[in-house]
C-alpha positions as CSV (number, residue, x, y, z in Angstrom):
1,X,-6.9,47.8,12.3
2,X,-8.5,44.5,10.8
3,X,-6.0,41.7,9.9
4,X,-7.5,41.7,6.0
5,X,-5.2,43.2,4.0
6,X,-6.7,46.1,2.3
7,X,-5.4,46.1,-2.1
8,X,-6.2,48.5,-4.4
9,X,-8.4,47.3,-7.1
10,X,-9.5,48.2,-10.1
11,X,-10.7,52.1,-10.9
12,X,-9.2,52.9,-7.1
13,X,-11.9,50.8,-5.5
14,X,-10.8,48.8,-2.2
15,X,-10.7,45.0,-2.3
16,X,-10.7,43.3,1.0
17,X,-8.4,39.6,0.5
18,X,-9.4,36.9,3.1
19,X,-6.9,34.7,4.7
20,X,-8.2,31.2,6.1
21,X,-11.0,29.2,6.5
22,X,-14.5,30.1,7.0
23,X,-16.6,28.3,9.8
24,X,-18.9,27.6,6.5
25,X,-16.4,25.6,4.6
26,X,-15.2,23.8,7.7
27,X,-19.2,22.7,8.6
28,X,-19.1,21.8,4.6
29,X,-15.9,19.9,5.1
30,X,-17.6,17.9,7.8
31,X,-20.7,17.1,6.3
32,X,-19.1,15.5,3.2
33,X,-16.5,13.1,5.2
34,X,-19.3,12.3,7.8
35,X,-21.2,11.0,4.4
36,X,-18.6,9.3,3.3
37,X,-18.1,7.9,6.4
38,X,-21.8,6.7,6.5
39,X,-21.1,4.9,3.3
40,X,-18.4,3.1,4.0
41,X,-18.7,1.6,7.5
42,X,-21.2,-1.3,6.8
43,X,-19.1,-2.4,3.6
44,X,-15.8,-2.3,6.5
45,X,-17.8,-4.5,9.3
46,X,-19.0,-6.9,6.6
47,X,-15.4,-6.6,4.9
48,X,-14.0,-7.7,8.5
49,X,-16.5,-10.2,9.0
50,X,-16.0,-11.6,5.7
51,X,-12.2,-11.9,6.6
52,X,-12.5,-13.3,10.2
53,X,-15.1,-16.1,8.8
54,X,-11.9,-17.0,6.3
55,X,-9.8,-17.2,9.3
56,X,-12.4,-19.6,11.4
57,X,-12.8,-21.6,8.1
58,X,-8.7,-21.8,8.1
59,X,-8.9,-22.8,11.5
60,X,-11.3,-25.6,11.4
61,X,-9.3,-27.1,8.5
62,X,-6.0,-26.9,10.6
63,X,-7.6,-28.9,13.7
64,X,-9.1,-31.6,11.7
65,X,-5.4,-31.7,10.0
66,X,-4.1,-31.6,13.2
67,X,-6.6,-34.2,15.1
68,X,-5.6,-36.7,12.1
69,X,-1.9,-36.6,12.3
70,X,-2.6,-36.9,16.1
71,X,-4.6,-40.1,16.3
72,X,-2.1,-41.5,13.4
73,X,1.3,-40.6,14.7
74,X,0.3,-40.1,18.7
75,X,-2.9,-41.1,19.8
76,X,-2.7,-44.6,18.4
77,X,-6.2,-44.1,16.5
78,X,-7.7,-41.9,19.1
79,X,-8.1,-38.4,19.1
80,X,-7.2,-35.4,21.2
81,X,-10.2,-34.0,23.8
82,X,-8.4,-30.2,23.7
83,X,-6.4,-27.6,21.9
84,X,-3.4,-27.7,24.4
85,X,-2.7,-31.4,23.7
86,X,-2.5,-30.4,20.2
87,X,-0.3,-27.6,21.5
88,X,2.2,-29.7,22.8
89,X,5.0,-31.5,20.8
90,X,5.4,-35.3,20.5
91,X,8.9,-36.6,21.6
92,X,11.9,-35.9,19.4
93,X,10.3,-33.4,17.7
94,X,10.0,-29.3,18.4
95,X,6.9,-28.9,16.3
96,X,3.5,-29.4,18.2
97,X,0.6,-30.7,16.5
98,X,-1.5,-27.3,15.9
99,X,0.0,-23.9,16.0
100,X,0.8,-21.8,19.1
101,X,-1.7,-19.4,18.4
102,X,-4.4,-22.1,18.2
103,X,-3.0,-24.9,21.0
104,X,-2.3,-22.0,23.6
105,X,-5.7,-22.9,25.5
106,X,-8.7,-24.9,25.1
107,X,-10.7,-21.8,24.4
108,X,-9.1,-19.9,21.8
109,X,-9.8,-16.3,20.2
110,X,-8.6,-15.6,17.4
111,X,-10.2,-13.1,14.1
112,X,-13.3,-12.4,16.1
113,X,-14.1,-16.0,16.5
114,X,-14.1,-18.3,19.8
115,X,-12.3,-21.7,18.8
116,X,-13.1,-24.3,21.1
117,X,-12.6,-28.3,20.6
118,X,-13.5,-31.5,23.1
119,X,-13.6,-35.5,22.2
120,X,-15.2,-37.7,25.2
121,X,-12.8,-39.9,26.7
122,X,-12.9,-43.4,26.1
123,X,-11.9,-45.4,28.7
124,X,-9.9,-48.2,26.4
125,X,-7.2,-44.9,24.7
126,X,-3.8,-45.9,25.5
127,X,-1.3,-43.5,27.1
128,X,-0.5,-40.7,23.5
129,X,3.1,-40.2,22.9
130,X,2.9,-36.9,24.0
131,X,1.6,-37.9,27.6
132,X,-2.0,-37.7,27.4
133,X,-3.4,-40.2,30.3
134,X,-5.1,-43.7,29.1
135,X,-8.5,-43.2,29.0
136,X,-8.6,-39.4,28.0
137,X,-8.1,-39.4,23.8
138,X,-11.6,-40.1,22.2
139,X,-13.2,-41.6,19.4
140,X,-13.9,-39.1,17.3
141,X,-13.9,-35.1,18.2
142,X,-15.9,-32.1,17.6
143,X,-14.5,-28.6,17.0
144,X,-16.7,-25.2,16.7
145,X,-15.4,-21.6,15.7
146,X,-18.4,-19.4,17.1
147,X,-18.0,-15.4,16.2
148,X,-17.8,-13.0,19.2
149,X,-19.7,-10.2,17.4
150,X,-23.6,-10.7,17.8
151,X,-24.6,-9.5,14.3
152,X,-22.1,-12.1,12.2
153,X,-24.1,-14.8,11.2
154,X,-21.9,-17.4,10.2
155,X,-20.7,-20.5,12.8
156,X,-18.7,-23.1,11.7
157,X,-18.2,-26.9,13.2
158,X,-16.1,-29.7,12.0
159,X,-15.7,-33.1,13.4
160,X,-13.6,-36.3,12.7
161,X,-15.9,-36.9,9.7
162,X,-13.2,-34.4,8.4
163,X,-16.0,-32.1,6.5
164,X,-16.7,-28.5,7.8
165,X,-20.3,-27.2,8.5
166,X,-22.0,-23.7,8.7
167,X,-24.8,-22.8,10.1
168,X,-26.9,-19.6,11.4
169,X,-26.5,-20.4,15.0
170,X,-23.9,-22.3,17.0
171,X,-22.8,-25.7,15.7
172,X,-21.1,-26.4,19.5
173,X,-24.2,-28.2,21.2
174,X,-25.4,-30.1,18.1
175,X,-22.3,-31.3,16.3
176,X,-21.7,-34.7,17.0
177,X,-18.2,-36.3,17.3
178,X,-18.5,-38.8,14.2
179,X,-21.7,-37.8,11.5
180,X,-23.6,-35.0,10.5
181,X,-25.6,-32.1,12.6
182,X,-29.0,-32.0,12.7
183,X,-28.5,-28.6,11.8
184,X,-26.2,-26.5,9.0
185,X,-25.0,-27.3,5.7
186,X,-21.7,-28.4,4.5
187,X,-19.4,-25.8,2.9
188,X,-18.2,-26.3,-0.2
């Protein structure tokens, strides 16, 4: 006997109920959330994107913070060549120069974004207060935040001019310590 449950229905005539799903609807089912689906993905990627650039552009604003109270407070006017001398706190105090997250190496990922800073040395930088050798600290600096994912356009560079740039391509090579790249435009 079939599992449908047979009902009387009107003028004595047999009425079959159905119980579940048919492999129909479930196709149909399918079809509309893979649509949706379809929809909604680019506006997620450039949604993430959108939010890692605002974490890069956060970033390069709390290095050249950083590299300034450095060189004021520690470096005696010079600046620091790396993230982990940022990392690391002057004496008599628990609180390093940059945050954990960004001081932890020299090459830093954070939000889809490689974070990376250097300064030359300069050969007349005294010893910092938090034990950088003479000679190491630079004149200026340069810092870049270039994105992991291929198809985000949008690389950012700052140096001890203090003003962050953007650019279509990496600002690492080309930004200078002090002054403007010969490529990219300054965010506003």
């Amino acid at each position: 006997m079939s599992s449908a449950i047979q009902d009387s229905g009107v003028n004595g005539v047999s009425i079959r109920k159905a119980h579940g799903f048919a492999l129909i609807d479930l196709l149909f089912v399918c079809g509309i959330i893979g649509v949706l689906f379809s929809v909604a993905l680019p506006n997620l990627v450039r949604a993430r994107q959108g939010a890692g650039a605002a974490s890069a552009i956060g970033s390069m604003r709390a290095i050249n913070s950083a590299e300034l109270t450095f060189a004021l407070t520690c470096g005696a006017g010079f600046y620091a060549p790396n993230l982990t001398t940022l990392g690391k706190a002057p004496p008599g105090s628990t609180e390093p120069f940059i945050t954990s997250s960004l001081g932890a190496a020299n090459t830093v990922l954070k939000s889809s974004y490689q974070i990376q800073v250097s300064a030359t040395p300069f050969d007349g930088a005294p010893v910092s207060c938090n034990n950088l050798p003479a000679g190491e600290a630079g004149q200026g600096f340069k810092a870049a935040a270039d994105p992991i994912d291929v198809d985000n356009p949008r690389h950012f560079a700052t140096n001890a001019n203090n003003v962050i740039f953007e650019d279509t391509a990496s600002l690492w090579a080309v930004v200078p310590e002090i002054g403007v790249p010969p490529s990219g435009h300054v965010l506003r």
